[in-house]
Every structure is written in structure tokens, then in C-alpha cells.
TIGULUM-384696 format. One record per atom (N, C-alpha, C): x, y, z; residue in three letters. Coordinates in steps of 0.02 Angstrom, whole numbers, plus 50000, padded with zeros to 5 digits. Layout:
# residues N
XYZALA...
This chain:
# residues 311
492615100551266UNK492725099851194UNK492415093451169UNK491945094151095UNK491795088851084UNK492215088551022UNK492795083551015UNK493175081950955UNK492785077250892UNK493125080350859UNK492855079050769UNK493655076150751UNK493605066450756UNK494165063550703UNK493995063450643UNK494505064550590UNK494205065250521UNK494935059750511UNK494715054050447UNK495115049850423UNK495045051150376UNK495815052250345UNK496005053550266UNK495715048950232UNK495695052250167UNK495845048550107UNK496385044650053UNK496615044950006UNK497225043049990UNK497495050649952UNK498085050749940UNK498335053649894UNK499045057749940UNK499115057750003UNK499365065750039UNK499855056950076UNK500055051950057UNK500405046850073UNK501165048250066UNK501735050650121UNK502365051150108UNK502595046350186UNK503275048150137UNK503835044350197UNK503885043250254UNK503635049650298UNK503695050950373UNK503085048350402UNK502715045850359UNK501795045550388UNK502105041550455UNK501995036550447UNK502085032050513UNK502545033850566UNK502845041050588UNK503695039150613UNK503255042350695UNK502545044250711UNK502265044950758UNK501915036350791UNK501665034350737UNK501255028350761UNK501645022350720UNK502025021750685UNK502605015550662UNK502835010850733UNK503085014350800UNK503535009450832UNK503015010550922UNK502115012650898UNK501675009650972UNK501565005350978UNK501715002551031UNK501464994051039UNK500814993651033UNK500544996851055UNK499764995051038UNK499624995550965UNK499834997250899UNK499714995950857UNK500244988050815UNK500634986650859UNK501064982550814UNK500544975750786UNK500074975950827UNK499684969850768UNK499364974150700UNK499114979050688UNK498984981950630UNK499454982850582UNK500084983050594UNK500564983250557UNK500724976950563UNK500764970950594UNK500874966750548UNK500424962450493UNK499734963850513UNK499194961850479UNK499294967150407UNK499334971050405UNK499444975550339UNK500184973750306UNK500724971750357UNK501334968750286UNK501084963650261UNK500684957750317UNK500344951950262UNK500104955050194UNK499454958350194UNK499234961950147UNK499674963050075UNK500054968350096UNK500434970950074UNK501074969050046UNK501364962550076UNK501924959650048UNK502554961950079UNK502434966150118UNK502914973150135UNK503004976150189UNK503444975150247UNK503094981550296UNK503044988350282UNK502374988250299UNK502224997150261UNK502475001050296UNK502935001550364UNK503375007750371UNK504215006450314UNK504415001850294UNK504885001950262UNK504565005450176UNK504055000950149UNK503665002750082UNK503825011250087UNK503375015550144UNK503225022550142UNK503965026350149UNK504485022450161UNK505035026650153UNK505685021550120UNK505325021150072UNK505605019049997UNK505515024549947UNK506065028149946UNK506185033749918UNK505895032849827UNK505455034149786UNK505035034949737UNK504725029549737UNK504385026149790UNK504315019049761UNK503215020749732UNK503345018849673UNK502635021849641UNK501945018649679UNK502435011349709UNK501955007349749UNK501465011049790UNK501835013949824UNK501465019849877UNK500815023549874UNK500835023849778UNK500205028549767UNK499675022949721UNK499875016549716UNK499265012449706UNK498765010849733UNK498045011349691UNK497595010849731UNK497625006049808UNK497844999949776UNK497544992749841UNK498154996749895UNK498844996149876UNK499325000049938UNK498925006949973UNK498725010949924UNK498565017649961UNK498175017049999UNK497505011249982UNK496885011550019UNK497295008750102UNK497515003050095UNK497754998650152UNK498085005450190UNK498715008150153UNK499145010750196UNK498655017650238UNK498115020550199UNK497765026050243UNK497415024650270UNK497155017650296UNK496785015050326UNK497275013850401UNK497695011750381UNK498115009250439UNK498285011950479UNK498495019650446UNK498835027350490UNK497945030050529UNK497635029550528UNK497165031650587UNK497035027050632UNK496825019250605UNK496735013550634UNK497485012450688UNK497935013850672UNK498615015350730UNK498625020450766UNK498335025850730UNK498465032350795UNK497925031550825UNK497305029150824UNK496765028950893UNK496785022650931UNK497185016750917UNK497545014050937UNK498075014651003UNK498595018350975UNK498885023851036UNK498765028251068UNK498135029351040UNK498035036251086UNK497125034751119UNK497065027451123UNK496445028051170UNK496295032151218UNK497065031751261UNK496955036251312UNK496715040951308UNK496885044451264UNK497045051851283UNK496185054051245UNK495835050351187UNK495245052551140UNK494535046951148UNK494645045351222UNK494065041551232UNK493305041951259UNK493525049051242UNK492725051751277UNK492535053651208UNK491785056251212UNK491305057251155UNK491425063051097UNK491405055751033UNK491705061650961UNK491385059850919UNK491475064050854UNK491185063250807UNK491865061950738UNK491565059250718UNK492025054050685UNK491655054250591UNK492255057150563UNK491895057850483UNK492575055450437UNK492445054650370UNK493175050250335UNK492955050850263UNK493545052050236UNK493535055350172UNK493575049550111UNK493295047350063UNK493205044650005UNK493465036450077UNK494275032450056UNK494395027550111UNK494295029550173UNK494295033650194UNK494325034050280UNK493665033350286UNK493275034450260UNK492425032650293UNK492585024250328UNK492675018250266UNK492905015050284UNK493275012350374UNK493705018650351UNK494445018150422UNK493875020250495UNK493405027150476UNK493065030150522UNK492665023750571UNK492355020150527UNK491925013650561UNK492485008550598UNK492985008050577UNK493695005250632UNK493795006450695UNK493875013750669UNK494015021850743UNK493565019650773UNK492885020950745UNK492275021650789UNK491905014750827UNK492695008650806UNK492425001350846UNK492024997950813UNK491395001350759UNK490974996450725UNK491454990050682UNK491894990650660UNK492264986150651UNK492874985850687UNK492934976450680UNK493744975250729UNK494094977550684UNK494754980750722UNK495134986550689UNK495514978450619UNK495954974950657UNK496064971650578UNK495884969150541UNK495044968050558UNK494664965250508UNK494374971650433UNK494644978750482UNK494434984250400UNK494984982450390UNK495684983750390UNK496184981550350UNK496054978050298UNK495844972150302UNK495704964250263UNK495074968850212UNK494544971650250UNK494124975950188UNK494404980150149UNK494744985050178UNK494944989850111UNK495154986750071UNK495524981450079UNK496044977350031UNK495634978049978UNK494864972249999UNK494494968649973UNK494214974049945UNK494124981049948UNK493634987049929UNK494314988749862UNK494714988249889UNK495304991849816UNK495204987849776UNK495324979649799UNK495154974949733UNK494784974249670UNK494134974949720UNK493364978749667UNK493574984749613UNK493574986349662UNK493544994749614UNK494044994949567UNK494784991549571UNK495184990449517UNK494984987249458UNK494414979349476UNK494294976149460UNK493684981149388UNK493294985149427UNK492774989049352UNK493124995449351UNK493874997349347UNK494215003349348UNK494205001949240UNK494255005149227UNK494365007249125UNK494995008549165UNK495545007549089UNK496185008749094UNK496045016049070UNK496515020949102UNK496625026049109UNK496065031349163UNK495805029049194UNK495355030049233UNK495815036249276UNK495505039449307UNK495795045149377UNK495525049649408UNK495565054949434UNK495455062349459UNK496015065149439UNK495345071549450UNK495875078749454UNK495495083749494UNK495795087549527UNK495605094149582UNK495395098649542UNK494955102749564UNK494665109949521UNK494525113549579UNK494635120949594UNK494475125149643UNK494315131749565UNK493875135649615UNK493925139949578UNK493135144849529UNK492835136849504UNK492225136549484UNK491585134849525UNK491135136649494UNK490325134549540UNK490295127149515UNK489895125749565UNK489595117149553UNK489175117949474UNK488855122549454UNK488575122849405UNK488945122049351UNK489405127249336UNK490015127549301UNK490365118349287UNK490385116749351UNK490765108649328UNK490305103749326UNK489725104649335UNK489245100549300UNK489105100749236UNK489215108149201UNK488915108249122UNK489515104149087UNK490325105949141UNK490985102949108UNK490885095749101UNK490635094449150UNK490825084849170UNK489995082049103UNK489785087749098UNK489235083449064UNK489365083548970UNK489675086048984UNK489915088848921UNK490635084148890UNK490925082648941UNK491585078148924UNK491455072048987UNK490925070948982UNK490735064649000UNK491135061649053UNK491235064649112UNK491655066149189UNK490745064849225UNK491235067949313UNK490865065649346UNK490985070349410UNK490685074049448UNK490985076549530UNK490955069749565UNK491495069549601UNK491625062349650UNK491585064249701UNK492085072049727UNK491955076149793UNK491755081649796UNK491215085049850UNK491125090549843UNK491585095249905UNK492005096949910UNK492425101149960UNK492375105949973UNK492455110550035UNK492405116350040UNK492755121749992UNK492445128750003UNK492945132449977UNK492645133249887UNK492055128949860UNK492215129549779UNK492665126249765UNK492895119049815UNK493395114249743UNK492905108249755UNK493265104549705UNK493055097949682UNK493375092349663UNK493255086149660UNK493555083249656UNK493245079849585UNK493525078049512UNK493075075449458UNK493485070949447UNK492985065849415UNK493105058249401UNK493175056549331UNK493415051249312UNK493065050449214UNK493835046749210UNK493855045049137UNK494365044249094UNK494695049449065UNK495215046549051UNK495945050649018UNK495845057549002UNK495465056448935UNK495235060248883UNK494675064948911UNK494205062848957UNK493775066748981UNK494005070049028UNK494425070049082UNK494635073149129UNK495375078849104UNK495515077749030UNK495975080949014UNK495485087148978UNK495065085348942UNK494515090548921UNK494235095948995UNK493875090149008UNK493795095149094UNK494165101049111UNK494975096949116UNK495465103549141UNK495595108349098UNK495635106649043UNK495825112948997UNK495225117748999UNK494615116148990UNK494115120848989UNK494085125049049UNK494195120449112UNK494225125049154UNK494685129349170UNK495385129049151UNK495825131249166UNK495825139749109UNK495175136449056UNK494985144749003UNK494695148749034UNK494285144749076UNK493785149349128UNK494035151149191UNK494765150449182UNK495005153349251UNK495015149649331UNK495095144249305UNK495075141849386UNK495615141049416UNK495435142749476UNK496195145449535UNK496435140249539UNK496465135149519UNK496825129349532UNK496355121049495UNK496965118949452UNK496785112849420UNK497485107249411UNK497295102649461UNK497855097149452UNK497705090649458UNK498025086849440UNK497745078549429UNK497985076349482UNK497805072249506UNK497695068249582UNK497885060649549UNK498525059549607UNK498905051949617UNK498385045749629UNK497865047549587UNK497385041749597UNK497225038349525UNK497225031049538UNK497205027449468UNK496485027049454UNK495995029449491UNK495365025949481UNK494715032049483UNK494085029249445UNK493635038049451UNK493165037449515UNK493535037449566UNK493525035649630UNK492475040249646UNK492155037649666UNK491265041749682UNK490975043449622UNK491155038649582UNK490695040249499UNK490475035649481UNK489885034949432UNK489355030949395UNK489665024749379UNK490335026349368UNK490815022749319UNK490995014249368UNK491035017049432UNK491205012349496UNK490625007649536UNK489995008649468UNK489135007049506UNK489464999249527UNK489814993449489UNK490004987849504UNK490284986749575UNK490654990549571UNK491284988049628UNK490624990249701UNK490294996449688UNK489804997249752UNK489434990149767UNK489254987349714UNK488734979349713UNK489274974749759UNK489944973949727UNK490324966549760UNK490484971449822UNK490704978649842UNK490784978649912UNK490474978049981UNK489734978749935UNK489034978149980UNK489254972949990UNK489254967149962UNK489404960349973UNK489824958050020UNK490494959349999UNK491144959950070UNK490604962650113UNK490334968250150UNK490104970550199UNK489784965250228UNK489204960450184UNK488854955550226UNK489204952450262UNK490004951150257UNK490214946350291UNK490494948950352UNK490434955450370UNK490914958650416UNK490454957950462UNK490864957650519UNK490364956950610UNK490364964850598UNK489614967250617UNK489654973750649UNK489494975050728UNK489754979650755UNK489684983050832UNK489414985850810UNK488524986350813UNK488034991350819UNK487514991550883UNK487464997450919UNK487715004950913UNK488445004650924UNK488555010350906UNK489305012350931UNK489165013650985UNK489955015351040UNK489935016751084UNK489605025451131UNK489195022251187UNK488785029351204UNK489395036451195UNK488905042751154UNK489525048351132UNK489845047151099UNK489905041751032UNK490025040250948UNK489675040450907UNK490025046550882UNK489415047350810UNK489815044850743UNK489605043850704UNK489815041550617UNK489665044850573UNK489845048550526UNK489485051250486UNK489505048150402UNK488945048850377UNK489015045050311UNK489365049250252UNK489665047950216UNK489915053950153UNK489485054850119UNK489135050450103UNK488625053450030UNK487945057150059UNK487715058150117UNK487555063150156UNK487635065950223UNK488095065450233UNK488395068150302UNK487695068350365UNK487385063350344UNK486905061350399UNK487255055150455UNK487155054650502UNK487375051350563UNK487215043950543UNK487585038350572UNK487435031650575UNK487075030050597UNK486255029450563UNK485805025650637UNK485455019950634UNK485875014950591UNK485585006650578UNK486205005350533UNK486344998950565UNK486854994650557UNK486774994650467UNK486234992250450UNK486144990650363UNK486174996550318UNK485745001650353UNK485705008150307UNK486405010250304UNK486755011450376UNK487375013450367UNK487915010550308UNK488115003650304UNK488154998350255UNK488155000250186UNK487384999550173UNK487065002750118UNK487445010050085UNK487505014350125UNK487905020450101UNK488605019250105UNK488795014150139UNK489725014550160UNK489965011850070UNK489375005050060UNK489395004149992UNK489525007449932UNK488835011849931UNK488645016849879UNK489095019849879UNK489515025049929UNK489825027649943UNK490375029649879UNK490525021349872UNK491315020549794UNK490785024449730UNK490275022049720UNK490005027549642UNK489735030549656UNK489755035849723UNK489185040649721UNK489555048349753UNK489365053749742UNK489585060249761UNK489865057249851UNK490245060749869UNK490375062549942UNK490265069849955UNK489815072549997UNK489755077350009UNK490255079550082UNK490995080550051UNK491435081650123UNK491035087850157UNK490965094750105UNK490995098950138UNK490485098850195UNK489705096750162UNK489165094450205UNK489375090650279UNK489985085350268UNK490025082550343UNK490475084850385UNK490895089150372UNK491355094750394UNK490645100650448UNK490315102850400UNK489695106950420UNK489265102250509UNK489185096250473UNK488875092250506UNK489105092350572UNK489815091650591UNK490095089550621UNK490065095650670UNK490165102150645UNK489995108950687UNK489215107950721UNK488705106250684UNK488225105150707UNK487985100350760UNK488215096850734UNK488165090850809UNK488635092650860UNK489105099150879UNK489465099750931UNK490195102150935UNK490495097650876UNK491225097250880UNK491545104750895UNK491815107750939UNK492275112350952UNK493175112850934UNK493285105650898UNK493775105050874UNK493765099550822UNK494305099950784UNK494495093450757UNK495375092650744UNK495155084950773UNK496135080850729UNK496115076150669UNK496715078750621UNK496615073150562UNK496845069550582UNK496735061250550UNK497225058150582UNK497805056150532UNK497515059050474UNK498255057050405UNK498075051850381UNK498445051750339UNK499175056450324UNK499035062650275UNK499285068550306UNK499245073750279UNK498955078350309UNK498875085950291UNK498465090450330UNK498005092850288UNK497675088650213UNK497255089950180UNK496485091750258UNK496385086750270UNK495665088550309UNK495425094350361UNK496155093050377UNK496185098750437UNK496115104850422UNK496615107350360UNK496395111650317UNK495765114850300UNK495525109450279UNK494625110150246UNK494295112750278UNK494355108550365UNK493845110650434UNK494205118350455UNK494655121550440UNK494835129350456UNK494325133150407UNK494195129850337UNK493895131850290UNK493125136050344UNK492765128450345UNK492125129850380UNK491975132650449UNK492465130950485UNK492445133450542UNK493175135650580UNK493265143050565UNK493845145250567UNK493985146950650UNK493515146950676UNK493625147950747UNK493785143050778UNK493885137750753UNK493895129350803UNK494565129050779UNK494795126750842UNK495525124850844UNK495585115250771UNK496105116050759UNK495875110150702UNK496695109450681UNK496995101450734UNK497575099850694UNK497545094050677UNK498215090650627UNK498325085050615UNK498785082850630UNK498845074750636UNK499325069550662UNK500025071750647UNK500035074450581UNK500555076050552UNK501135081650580UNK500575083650610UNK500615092650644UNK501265091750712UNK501425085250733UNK501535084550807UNK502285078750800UNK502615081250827UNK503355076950852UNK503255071950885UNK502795070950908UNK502785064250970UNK501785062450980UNK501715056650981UNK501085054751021UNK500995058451091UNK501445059651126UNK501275063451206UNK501275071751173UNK501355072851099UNK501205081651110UNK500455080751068UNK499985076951033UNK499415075451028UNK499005072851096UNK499195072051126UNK498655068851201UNK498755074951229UNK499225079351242UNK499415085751276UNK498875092751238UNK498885089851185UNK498605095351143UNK497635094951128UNK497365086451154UNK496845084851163UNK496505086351228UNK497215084751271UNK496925085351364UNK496705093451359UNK497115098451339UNK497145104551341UNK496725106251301UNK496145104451234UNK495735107551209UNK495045104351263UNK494845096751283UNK494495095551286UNK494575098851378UNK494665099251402UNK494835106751471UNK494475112051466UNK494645114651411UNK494395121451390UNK493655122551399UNK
């Protein structure tokens, strides 16, 4: 088996996230480098019953950064042979952690620095919202029309659109005339892969100069970029897109695809949530495909890796 880690994005952030990777020793320096951050230990924050904190950008980015950067952490053992490694809107970010190009608490200290930005040229009332249902064509004439944006392209005919208040409320209603199987606004404060975010891509390029990179990754690590689900193959270019990345389309479904192509016979999310895992049944329904979330214990994920990568 060649495994496909996929690192979330934000939004699928609840209570129980951490109660697999919260109390591994091998992660207890990531968690305490993230309560610095944070002000907070983020296993107490995530099960603080409504606490809105949870779904703010700078918290969300840190806290979904942390939940993969801890579970490959604990589970070296068991996922140390050759994978392919892809990450959704933050987890691209988290993916270059996983994949060693960065020291795991030094992305911590970046996302921070990546939420900062992007808050920093966010318009008040800024967000997403989900659309399934319509063609890419269809939400291009919408987003051009009420002055939006596609941020994600996902399997299946959904999407993910970007913009202000007023534009993303136009968006939904139109689409929701034209019938789309599904339209809901997303726990995100910001028009997260749009035109709107060209700034925050400039100062994060910047943060990047300062980060040590591990280039190559390790022999049998692949990376994949979001904004074309092409492979990592220079330290700068890679960079360059991890940047762009905040105002520009992510093509998930493309690196989901990718990831079949270069090999993967399976994939694990690593969370929080079973958004990704989901997606990858989308494209490739024959590949076994769970998430972190999926499992009672760290020893029934290594049990469930030993036993695919066997096969």
C-alpha cells in the first residue's frame, strides 16, 4: 500500500478532536508550543462547550494544524514508509510539517503568522459558503456577476466561494433558484483562495523566507501543491505556490486525482473531521479511505495501516 495523508482544513473543528492525540508523549511539545500561541491549552479551548473561539480564523488555523502535526507525531511508527501527502486550504501548510520540510513547531509559529496576514487584508464581513449541485460554469457566471470568487474546487460538483457579505448572500440565493443540492455558509471569517487575499499571499511569501526548509523530502515523500496538484520539486517554486496558495483557486479535487495517480491505494485523514476522507471515496471508491476521527485509540489506526499496507 502506498498511503495518501490528507491534512484538513478548518471548519469540521469539535470537542473530541484531540482525545486520540491530546495525552501522546511524543506530541506534548506541540501542544505546548500551540497553548503559547494560543493563550490556552487547545485540548481544554476544543472542549469548551460553545466557545466561538474555536472557529476563529488565527485559533482554527493553529488548532488544524496541530491535530495532524500530533497524529504523525504518534504514529511514526506505524506511517513511515513511502506516502503521498496532500492538505486542504491550512493543511497544505500542516502537509510540509508531516512531510518534515518543516520543523514540526516551527509551522505552528507559521500558521499563526499566515492567519495574522490574511486577517490583517480580510474586509469586514468577509467568508464562504459551500455550493454542490451546479457546473463550474454555472458559478462562475454567479461569482462574476455578484462579484465572489471559487476558492475550492471539490469533487462531486461542489465548491467552495469566497467574497463579501452581500456577494456571497446573492451567490446563494441564485443558486439555491437554480436548484442546487446543497448551499451553506462555512464557519470561516475570511474569502479564504480569492483575489481579495492577493496581500496576505505577498507578507506570507515573506514569513516563508525565514523558515529553514528540509529540501528534498524524505526518499518515498511526495507533496502535493493545491493550486495544482503538481508534486514538490524545488524548495522555492514549492514556496511560491504554498504562498499563492491564500488568493488563488485550490484545485482539491485535482490532488485527490493526483494522488491515485502517483500510486496511493489508500488514504487517512488526519482531521479533524471526515470531510477529506469523504471526498477521496468520491474519486476513488475502491480505495480503502479512513480518518483519524474514524478510530478509538492510536493502536486501532497503526492496526488498520499495518493491515492495509500488507495487503
Amino acid at each position: 500500500m502506498t498511503l495518501a495523508i490528507l491534512c484538513s482544513g478548518q471548519g469540521r473543528q469539535h470537542r473530541n478532536m484531540f482525545d486520540l492525540t491530546g495525552d501522546a508523549p511524543e506530541a506534548a511539545h506541540l501542544f505546548e508550543r500551540a497553548a503559547a500561541l494560543l493563550g490556552r491549552d487547545p485540548r481544554e479551548l476544543v472542549r469548551a462547550e460553545g466557545d466561538e473561539t474555536l472557529h476563529r480564523n488565527r485559533a482554527g488555523q493553529i488548532l488544524c494544524t496541530l491535530q495532524p502535526l500530533a497524529a504523525v507525531s504518534a504514529l511514526a511508527d506505524a506511517i513511515s514508509r513511502g506516502v503521498i501527502i496532500a492538505g486542504y486550504s491550512v493543511g497544505e501548510v500542516a502537509a510540509w510539517g508531516v512531510g518534515g520540510l518543516f520543523d514540526a513547531t516551527a509551522t505552528l509559529d507559521l500558521v499563526a503568522r499566515r492567519a495574522e496576514v490574511m486577517d490583517a487584508a480580510t474586509r469586514a464581513g468577509d467568508g464562504l459558503i459551500f455550493v454542490r449541485g451546479l457546473s463550474r460554469e454555472e458559478l462562475e457566471r454567479l461569482c462574476e456577476r455578484h462579484d465572489a470568487a471559487i476558492g475550492i474546487v471539490n469533487p462531486g460538483g461542489a465548491f467552495v466561494i469566497g467574497g463579501g457579505r452581500e456577494a456571497l448572500s446573492g451567490v446563494a440565493g441564485e443558486a439555491r433558484a437554480m436548484y442546487a443540492a446543497r448551499v451553506v455558509a462555512l464557519p470561516v471569517e475570511v474569502a479564504s483562495h480569492t483575489k481579495w487575499l492577493a496581500g496576505a499571499s505577498s507578507a506570507f511569501r515573506e514569513a516563508l523566507r525565514q523558515m529553514q526548509v528540509m529540501f528534498p523530502p524524505a526518499e518515498g515523500v511526495r507533496i502535493l501543491s493545491g493550486i495544482d496538484a503538481a508534486p514538490v520539486l524545488s524548495a522555492e517554486s514549492g514556496l511560491d505556490k504554498l504562498a499563492a496558495q491564500i488568493s488563488h483557486t485550490v484545485q482539491w479535487a485535482d490532488c485527490l486525482q493526483a494522488c491515485v495517480e502517483a500510486g496511493a491505494t489508500g488514504f487517512l485523514e488526519l482531521g479533524p473531521g471526515h470531510a477529506l476522507s469523504g471526498m477521496a471515496v468520491e474519486i476513488a471508491p475502491t480505495l480503502p479511505a479512513r480518518a483519524l476521527d474514524d478510530f478509538r485509540s492510536l493502536q486501532g489506526v497503526r492496526a488498520w495501516v499495518a493491515r492495509h499496507l500488507s495487503a
